[in-house]
NUFI-82999 format. One record per residue: x, y, z of N, C-alpha, C in turn; residue number from 1. Coordinates in steps of 0.1 Angstrom, whole numbers. Example, Ala and Ser with C-alpha at 12.3 -4.5 7.8 and 13.67 -1.06 7.14 Angstrom:
- 132:-57:78:123:-45:78:132:-33:78:1 $
- 128:-22:71:137:-11:71:129:0:79:2 $
This chain:
- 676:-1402:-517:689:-1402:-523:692:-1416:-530:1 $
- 697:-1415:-542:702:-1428:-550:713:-1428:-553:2 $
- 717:-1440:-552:738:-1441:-558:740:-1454:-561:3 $
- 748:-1454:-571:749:-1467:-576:760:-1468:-564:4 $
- 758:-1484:-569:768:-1493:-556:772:-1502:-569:5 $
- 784:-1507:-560:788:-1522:-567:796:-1527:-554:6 $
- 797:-1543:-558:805:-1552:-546:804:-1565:-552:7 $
- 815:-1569:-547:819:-1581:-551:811:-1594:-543:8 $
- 805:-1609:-551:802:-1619:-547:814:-1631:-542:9 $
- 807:-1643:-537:817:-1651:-533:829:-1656:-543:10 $
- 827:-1653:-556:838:-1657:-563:845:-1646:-571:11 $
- 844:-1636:-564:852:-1625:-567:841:-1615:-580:12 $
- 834:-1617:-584:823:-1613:-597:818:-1600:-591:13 $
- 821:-1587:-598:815:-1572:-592:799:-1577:-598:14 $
- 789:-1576:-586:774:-1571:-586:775:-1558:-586:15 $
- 764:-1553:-595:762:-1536:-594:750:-1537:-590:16 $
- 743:-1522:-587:731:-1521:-584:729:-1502:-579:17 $
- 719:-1506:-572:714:-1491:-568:711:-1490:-552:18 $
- 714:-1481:-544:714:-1481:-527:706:-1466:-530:19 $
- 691:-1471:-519:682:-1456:-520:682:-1454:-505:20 $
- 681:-1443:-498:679:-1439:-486:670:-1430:-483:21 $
- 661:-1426:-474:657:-1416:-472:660:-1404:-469:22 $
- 656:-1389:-476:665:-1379:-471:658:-1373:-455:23 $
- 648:-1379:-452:645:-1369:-442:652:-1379:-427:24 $
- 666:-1391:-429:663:-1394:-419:668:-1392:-405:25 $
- 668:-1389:-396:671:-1381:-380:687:-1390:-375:26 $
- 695:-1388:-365:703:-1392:-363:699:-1397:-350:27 $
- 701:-1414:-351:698:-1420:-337:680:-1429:-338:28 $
- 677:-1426:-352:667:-1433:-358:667:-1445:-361:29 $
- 661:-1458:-358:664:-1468:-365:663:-1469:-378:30 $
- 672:-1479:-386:670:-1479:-401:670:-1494:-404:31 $
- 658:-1493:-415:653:-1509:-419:659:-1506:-432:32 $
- 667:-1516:-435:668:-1524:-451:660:-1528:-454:33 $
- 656:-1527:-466:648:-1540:-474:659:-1545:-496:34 $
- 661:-1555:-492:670:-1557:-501:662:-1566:-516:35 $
- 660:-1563:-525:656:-1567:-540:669:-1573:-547:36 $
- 664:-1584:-550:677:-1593:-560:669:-1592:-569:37 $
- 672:-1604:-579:664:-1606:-594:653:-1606:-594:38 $
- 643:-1604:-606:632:-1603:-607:631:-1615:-618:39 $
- 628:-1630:-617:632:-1637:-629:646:-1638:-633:40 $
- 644:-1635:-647:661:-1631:-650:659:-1615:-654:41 $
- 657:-1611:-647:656:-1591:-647:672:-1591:-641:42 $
- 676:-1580:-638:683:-1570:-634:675:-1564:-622:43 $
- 681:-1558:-615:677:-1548:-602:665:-1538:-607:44 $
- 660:-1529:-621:648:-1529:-619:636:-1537:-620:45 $
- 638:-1551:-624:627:-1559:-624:619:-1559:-633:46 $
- 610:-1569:-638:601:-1565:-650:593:-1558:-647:47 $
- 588:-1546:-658:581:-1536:-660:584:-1527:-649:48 $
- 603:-1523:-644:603:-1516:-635:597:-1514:-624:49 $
- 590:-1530:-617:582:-1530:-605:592:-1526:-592:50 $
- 609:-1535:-593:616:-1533:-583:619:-1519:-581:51 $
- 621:-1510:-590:620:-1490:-591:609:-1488:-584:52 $
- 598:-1492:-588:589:-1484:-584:587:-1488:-570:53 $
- 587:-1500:-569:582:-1508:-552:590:-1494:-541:54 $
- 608:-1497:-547:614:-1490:-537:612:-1477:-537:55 $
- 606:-1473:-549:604:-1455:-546:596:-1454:-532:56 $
- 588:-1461:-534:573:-1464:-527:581:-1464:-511:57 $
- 589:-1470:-508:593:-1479:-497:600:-1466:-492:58 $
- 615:-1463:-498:622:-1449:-493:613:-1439:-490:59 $
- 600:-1435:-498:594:-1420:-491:588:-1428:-478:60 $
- 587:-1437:-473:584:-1443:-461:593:-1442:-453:61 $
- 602:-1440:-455:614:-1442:-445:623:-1451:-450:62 $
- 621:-1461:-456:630:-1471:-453:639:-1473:-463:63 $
- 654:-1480:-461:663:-1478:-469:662:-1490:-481:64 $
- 667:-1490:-490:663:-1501:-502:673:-1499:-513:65 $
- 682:-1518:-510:690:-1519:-519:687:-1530:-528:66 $
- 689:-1528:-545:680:-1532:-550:698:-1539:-564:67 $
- 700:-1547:-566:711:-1551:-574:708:-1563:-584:68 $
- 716:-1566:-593:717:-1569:-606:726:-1587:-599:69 $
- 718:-1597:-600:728:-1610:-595:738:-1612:-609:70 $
- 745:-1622:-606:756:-1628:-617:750:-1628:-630:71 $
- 754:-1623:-643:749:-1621:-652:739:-1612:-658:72 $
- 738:-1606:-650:720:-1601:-652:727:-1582:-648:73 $
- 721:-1575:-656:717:-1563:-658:735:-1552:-656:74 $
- 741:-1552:-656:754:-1546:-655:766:-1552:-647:75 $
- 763:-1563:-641:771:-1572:-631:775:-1585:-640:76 $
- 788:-1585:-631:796:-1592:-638:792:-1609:-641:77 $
- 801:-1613:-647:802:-1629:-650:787:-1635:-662:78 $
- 786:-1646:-661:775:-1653:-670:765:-1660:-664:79 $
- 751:-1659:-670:742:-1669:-665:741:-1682:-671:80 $
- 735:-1692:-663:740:-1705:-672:733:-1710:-688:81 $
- 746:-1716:-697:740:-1713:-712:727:-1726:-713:82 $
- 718:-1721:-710:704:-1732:-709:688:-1723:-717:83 $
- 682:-1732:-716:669:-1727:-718:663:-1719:-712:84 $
- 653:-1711:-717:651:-1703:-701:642:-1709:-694:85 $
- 633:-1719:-690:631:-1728:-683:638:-1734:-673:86 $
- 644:-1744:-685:659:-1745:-670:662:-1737:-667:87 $
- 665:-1725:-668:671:-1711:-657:661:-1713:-647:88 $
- 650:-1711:-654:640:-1708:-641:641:-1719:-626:89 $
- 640:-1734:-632:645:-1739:-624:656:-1738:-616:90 $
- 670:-1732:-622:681:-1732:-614:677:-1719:-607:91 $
- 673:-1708:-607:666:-1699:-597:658:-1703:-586:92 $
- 648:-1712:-587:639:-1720:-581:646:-1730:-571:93 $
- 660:-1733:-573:667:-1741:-570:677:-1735:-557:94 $
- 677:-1724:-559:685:-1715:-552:702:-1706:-558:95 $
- 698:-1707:-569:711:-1698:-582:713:-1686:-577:96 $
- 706:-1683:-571:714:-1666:-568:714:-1664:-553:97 $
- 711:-1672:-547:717:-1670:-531:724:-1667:-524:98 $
- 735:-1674:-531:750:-1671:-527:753:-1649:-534:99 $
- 745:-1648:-541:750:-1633:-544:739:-1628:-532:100 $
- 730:-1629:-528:724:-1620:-523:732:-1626:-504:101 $
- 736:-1627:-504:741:-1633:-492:758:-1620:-493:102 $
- 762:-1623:-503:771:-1611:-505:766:-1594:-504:103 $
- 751:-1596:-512:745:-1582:-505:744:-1578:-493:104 $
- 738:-1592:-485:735:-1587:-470:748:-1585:-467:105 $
- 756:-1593:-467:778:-1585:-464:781:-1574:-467:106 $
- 776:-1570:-479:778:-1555:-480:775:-1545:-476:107 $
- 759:-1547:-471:751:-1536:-466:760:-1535:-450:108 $
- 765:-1539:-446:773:-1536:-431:779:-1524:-435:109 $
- 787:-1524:-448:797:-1514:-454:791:-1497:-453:110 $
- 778:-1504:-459:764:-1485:-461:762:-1478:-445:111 $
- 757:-1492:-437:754:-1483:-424:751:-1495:-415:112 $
- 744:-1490:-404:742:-1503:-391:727:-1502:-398:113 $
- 723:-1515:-400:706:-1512:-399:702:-1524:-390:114 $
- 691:-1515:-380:683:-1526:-373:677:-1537:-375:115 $
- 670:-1538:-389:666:-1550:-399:669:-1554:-413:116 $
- 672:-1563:-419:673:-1566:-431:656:-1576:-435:117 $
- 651:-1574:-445:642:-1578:-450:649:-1579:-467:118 $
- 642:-1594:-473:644:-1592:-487:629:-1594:-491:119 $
- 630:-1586:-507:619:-1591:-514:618:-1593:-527:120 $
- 611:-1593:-538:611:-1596:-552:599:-1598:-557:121 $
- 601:-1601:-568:588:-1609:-577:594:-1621:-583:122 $
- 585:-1634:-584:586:-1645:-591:601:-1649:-587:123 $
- 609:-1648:-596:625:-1655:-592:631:-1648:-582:124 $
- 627:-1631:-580:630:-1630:-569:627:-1633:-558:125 $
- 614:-1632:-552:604:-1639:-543:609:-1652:-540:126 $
- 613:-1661:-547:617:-1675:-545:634:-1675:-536:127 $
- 644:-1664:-546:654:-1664:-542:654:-1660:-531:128 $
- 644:-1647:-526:649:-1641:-511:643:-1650:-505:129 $
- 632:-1659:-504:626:-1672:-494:639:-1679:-489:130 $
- 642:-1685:-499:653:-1699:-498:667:-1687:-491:131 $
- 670:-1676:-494:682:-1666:-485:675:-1669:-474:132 $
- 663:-1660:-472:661:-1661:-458:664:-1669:-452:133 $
- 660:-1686:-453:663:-1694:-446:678:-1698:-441:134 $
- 687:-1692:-452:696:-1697:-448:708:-1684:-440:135 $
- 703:-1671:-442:712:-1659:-441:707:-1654:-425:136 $
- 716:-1655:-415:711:-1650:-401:705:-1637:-399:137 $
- 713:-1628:-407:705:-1615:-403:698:-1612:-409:138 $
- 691:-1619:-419:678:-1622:-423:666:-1619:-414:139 $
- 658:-1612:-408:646:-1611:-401:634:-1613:-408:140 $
- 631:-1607:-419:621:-1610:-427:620:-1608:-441:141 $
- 607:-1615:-445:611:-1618:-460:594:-1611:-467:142 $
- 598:-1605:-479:582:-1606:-484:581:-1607:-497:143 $
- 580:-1622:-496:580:-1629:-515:566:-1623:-520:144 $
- 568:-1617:-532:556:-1617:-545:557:-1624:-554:145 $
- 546:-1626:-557:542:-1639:-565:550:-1654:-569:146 $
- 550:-1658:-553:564:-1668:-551:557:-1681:-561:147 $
- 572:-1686:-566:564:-1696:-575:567:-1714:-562:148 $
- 555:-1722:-561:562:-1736:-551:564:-1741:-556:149 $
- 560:-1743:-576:560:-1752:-586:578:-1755:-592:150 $
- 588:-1762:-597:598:-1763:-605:592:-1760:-619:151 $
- 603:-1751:-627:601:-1751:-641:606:-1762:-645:152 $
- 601:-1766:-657:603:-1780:-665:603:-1774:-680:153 $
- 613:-1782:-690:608:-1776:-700:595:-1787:-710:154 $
- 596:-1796:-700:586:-1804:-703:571:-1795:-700:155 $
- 568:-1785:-694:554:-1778:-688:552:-1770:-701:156 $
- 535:-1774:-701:524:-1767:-708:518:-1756:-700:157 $
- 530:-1742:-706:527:-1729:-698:515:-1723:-700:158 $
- 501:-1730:-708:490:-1724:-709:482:-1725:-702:159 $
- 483:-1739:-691:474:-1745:-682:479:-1734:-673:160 $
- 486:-1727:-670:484:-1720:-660:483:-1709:-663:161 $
- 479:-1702:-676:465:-1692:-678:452:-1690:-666:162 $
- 453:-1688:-661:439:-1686:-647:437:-1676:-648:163 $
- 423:-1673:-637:419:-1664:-633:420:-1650:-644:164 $
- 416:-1641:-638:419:-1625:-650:431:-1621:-659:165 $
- 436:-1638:-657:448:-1633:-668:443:-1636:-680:166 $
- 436:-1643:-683:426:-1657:-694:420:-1644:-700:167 $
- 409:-1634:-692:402:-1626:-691:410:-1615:-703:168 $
- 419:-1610:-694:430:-1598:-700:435:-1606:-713:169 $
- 440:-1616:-717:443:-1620:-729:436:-1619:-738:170 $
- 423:-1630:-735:410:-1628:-746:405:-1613:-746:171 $
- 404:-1606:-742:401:-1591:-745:412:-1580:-752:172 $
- 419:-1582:-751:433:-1580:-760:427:-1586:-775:173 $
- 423:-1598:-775:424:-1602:-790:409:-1597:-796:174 $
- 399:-1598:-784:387:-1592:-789:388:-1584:-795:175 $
- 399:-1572:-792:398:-1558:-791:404:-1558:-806:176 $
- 410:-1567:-812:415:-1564:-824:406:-1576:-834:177 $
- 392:-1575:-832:385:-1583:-844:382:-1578:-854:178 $
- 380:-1569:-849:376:-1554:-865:386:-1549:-873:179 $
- 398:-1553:-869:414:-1553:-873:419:-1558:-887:180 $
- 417:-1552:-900:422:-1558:-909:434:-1562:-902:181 $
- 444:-1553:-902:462:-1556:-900:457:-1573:-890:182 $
- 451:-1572:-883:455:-1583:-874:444:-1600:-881:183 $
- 434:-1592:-890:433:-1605:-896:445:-1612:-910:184 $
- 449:-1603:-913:460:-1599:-920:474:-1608:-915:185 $
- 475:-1606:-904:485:-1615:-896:485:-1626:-893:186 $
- 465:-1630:-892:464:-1639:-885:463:-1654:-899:187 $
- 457:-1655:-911:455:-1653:-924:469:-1657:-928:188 $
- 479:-1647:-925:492:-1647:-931:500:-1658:-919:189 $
- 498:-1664:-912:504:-1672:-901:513:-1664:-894:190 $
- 512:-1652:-888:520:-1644:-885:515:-1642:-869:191 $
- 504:-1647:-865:495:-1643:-855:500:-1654:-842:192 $
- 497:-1658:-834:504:-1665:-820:489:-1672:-821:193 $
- 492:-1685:-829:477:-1692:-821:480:-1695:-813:194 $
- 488:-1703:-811:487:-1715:-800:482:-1706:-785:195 $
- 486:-1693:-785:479:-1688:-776:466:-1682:-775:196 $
- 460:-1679:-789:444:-1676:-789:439:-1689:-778:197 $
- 444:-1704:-788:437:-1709:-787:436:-1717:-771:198 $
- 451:-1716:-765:450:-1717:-751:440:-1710:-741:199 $
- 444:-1696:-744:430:-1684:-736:419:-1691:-738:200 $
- 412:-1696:-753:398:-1697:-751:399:-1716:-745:201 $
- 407:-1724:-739:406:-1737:-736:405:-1730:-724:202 $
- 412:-1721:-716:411:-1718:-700:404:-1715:-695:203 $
- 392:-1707:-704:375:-1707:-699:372:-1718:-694:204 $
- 371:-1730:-699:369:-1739:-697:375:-1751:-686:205 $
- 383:-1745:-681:393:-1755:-673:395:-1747:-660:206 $
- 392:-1755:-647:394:-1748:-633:402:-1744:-630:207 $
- 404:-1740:-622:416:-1732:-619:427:-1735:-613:208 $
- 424:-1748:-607:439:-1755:-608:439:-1770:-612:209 $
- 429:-1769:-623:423:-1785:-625:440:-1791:-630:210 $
- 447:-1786:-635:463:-1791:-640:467:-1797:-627:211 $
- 465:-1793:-612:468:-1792:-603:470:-1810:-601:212 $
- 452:-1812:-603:447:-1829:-594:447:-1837:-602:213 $
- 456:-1839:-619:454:-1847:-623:472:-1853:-622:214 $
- 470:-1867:-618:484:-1872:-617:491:-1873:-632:215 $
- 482:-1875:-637:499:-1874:-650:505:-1859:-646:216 $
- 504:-1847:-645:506:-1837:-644:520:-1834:-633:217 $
- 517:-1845:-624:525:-1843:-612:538:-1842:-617:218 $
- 544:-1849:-626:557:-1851:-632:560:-1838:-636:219 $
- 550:-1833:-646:555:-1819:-655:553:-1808:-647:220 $
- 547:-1809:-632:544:-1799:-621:548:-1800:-612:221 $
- 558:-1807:-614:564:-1807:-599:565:-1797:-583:222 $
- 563:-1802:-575:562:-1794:-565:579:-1791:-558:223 $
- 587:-1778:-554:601:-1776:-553:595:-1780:-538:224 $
- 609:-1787:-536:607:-1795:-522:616:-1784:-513:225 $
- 625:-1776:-521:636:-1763:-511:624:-1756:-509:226 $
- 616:-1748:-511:607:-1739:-509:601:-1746:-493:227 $
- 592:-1755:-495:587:-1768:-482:601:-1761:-472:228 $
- 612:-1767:-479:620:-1768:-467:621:-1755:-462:229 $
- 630:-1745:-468:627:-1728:-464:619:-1728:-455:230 $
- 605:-1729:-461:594:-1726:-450:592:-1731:-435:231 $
- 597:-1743:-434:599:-1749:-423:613:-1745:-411:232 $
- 620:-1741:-423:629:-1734:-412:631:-1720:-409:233 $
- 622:-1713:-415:619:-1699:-417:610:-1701:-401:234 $
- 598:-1702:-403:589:-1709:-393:596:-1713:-377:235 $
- 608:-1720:-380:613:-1727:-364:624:-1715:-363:236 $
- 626:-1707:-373:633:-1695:-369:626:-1682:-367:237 $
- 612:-1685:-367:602:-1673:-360:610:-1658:-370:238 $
- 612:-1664:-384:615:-1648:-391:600:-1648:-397:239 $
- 597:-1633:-399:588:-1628:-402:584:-1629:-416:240 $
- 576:-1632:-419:569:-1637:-437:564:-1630:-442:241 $
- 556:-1624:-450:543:-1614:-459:546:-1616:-473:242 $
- 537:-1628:-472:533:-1636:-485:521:-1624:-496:243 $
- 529:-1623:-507:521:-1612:-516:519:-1620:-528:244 $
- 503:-1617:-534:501:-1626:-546:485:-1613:-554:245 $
- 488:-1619:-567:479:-1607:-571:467:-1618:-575:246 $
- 455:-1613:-575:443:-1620:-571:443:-1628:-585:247 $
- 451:-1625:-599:447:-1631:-612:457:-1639:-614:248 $
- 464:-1641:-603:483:-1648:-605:481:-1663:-606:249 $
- 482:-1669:-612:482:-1684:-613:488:-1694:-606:250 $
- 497:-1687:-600:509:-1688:-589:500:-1687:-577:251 $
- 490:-1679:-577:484:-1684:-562:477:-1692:-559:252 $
- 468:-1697:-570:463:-1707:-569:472:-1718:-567:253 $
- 484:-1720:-572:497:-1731:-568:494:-1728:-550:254 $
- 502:-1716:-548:505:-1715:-536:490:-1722:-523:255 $
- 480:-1714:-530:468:-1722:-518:470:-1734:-521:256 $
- 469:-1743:-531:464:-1759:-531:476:-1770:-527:257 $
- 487:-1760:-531:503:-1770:-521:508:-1769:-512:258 $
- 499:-1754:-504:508:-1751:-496:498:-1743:-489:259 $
- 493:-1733:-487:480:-1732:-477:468:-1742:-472:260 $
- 460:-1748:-484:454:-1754:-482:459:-1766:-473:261 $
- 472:-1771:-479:474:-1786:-473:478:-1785:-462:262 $
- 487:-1772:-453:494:-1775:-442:487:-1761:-431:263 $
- 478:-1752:-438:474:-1741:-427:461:-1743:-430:264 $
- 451:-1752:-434:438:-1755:-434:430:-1755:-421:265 $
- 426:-1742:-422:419:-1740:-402:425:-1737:-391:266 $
- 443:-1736:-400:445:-1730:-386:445:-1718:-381:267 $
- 441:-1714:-367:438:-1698:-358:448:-1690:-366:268 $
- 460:-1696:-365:473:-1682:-368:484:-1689:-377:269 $
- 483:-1688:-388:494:-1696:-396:508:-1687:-391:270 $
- 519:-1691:-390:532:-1681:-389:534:-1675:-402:271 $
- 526:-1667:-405:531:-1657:-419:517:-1649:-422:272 $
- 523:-1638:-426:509:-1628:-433:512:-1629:-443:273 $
- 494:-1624:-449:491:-1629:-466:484:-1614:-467:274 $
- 486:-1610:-481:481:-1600:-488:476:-1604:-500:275 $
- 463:-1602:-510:459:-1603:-522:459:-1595:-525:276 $
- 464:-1587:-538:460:-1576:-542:449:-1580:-557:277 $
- 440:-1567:-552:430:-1572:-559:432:-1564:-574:278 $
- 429:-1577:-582:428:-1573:-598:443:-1570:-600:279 $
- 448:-1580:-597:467:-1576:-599:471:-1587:-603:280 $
- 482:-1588:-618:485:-1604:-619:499:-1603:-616:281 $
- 508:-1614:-621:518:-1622:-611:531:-1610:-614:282 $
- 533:-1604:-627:545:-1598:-628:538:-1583:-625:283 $
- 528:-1583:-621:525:-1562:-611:531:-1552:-627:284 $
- 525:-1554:-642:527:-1550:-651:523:-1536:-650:285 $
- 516:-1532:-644:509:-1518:-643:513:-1510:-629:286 $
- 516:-1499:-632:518:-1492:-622:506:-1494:-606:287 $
- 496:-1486:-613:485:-1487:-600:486:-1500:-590:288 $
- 493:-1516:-596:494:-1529:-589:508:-1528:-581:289 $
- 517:-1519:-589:533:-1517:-580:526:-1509:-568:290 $
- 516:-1496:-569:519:-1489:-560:507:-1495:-548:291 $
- 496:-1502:-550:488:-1509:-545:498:-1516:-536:292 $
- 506:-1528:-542:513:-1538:-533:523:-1530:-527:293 $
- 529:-1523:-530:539:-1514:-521:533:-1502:-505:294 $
- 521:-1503:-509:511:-1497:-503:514:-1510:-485:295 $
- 509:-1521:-492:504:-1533:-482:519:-1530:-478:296 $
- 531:-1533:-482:546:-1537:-479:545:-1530:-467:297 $
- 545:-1514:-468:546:-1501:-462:541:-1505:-451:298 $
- 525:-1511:-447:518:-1514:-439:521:-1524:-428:299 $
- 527:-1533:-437:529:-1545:-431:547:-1546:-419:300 $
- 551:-1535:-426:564:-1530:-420:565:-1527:-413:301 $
- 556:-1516:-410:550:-1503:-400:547:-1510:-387:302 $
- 542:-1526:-389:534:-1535:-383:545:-1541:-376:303 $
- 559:-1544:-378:566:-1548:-374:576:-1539:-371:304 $
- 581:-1525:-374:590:-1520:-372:587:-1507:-360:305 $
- 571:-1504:-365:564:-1490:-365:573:-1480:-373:306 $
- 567:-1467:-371:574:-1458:-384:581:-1458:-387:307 $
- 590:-1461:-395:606:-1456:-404:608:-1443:-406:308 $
- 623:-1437:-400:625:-1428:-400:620:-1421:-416:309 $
């Protein structure tokens, strides 16, 4: 069952969104939330409708899933801030919509009693429900997709972090249109996106986080020191983690080299589970990648809750 909802944040601003439940669930069953904020600057379905689809996925499992629109963004009230979308990114990265998802977990009291709250997202969401978790008590667990550890800058060269099968999936895209009048036609006519041809074919070339080790870079790459912190108190608050990243996501290569590598290198049991989904990149643009990672979510749930009504 689906119903729009709406409810007001800490400064009075109606958030809308969508509350899904299971129809088959028993009376005297436990009931898990799992709550979706922004997707970037998405609205409550998230880009390419991943947050829809994840929660389709999640409710025929049992579990309940409230999925809403933060300040500005998708039918909820108020403005996002007048900046670049860079800087946005950073003020997300920074913790910009916390304060509304913290008004979600308030409201969800209003729908029903549930035994757990879990948040999750992609990219700006993933980041925003981390940094909630840490700070929202009935927060139990979190499961960021394709969390970004990096700050947006508008100083960053977004091509160096072309990696992995995304480099792949681009340059075959343009392959695919070499026999293309119309597209030599565009290209000819300066109508065509070099700067990105010509980044795809520099990424062949360049490791995979070679942006990573070189110090001039450190400035325009900065590493978000709230994320570090989150983690550390997520950690001494023993809430439950499940780190999701898609095997072509550029973003995980961030995440190993600043943050697996450096601080769980060898260890028996890091405090968090990790999922790759294979042949999947950072915004899950294809269905088969929503229903794949929603698959793991399901699993990983199951692992901590056992069945959902």
């Amino acid at each position: 069952m689906e119903s729009i909802i709406q409810f007001p944040n800490g400064k009075g601003l109606m958030l809308r969104g969508v509350y899904q439940s299971p129809e088959n669930h028993e009376p005297g069953d436990p009931k898990h939330l799992v709550i979706f904020p922004n997707g970037g600057v998405m609205g409550c379905e998230g880009d390419y409708r991943a947050h829809l689809s994840m929660a389709r996925h999640l409710v025929s499992g049992g579990y309940h899933v409230l999925r809403f629109s933060p300040t500005g963004l998708g039918y909820s009230d108020g403005f996002i801030p007048d900046c670049g979308q860079k800087n946005l990114y950073n003020q997300i990265e920074n913790g910009l919509m916390v304060d509304d998802i913290r008004a979600a977990v308030n409201f969800s009291r209003s729908l029903d009693s549930f035994s757990s709250i879990t948040l999750s997202g992609i990219c700006g969401g993933a980041i925003s429900s981390f940094l909630a978790a840490a700070e929202i008590d009935e927060v139990g667990y979190v499961m960021p997709i394709g969390i970004p550890v990096i700050l947006d800058d508008e100083s960053q060269d977004y091509s160096k972090r072309l990696l992995a099968l995304d480099k792949h999936y681009v340059l075959k895209m343009y392959l695919d249109k070499i026999l293309s009048p119309k597209s030599w036609l565009r290209f000819f006519s300066g109508r065509s996106d070099v700067a990105t041809i010509l980044s795809t074919i520099k990424a062949f070339f360049r490791g995979k986080d070679s942006y990573l080790a070189k110090d001039e870079d450190k400035s325009k790459f900065a590493e978000n020191p709230k994320f570090f912190k989150a983690a550390r108190k997520i950690s001494k608050q023993h809430k439950k983690v499940f780190f999701i990243f898609g095997d072509s996501d550029g973003f995980w290569w961030e995440f190993q080299k600043l943050f697996l590598k450096r601080h769980y290198d060898g260890a028996k049991e890091p405090p968090f589970d990790l999922y790759v989904a294979h042949r999947a990149n950072h915004m899950l643009n294809i269905p088969e990648m929503q229903a794949d990672v929603a698959r793991a979510m399901l699993a990983w749930m199951r692992t901590q809750h056992g069945p959902a009504s």
